[in-house]
C-alpha positions in Angstrom: 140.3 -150.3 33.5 142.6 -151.3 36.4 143.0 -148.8 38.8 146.0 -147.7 40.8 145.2 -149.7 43.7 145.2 -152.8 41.8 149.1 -151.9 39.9 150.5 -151.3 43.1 149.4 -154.6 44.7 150.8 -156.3 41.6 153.8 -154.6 41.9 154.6 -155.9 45.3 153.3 -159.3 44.2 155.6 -162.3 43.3 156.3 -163.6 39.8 154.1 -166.6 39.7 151.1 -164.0 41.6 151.5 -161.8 38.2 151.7 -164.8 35.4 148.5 -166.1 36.9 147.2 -162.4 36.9 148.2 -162.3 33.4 146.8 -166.1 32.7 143.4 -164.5 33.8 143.1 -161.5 32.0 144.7 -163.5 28.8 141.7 -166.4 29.7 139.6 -163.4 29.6 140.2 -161.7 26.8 139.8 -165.2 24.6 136.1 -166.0 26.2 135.1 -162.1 24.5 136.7 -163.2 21.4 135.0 -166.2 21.6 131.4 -164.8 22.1 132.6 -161.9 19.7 133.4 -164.4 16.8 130.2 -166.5 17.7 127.9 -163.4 17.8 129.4 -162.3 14.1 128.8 -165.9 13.0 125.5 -165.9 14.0 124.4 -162.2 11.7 126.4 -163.7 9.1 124.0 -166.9 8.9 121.0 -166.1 10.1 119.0 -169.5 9.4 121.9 -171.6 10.9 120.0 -173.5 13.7 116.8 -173.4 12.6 114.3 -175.8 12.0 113.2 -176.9 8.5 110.6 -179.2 7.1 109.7 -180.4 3.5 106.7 -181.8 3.1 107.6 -184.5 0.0 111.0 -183.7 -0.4 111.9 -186.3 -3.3 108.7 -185.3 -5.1 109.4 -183.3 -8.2 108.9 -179.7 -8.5 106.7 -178.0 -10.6 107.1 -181.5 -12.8 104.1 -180.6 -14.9 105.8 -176.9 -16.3 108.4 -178.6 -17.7 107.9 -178.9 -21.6 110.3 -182.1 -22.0 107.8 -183.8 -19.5 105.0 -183.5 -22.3 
């Protein structure tokens, strides 16, 4: 939370002195959106990113179960 200190200082400060203040908190707050979107991504899809291996993947499965096979 900004503290008085801080509102008085931008109150004396110049126009361009707050947008830029305002730049980097706006900056700010889009980085912890970022990471907060990314985080719920992640527990949404747990097994994105992780590494998979078939052994045989064009090999049928379970080929010999199948009664039209017979």
């Amino acid at each position: 939370m900004l503290d008085v200190d801080i509102l008085n200082q931008l109150h004396g400060a110049s126009i361009e002195e707050r947008i830029r203040a305002i730049e980097m908190i706006l900056n700010s707050l889009k980085q912890d959106l970022r990471a907060s979107n990314a985080q719920s991504i992640a527990e949404q899809r747990p097994l994105r990113g992780k590494v998979r291996h078939y052994e045989d993947p064009y090999e049928p499965v379970a080929a010999e179960t199948w009664e039209a096979s017979a």
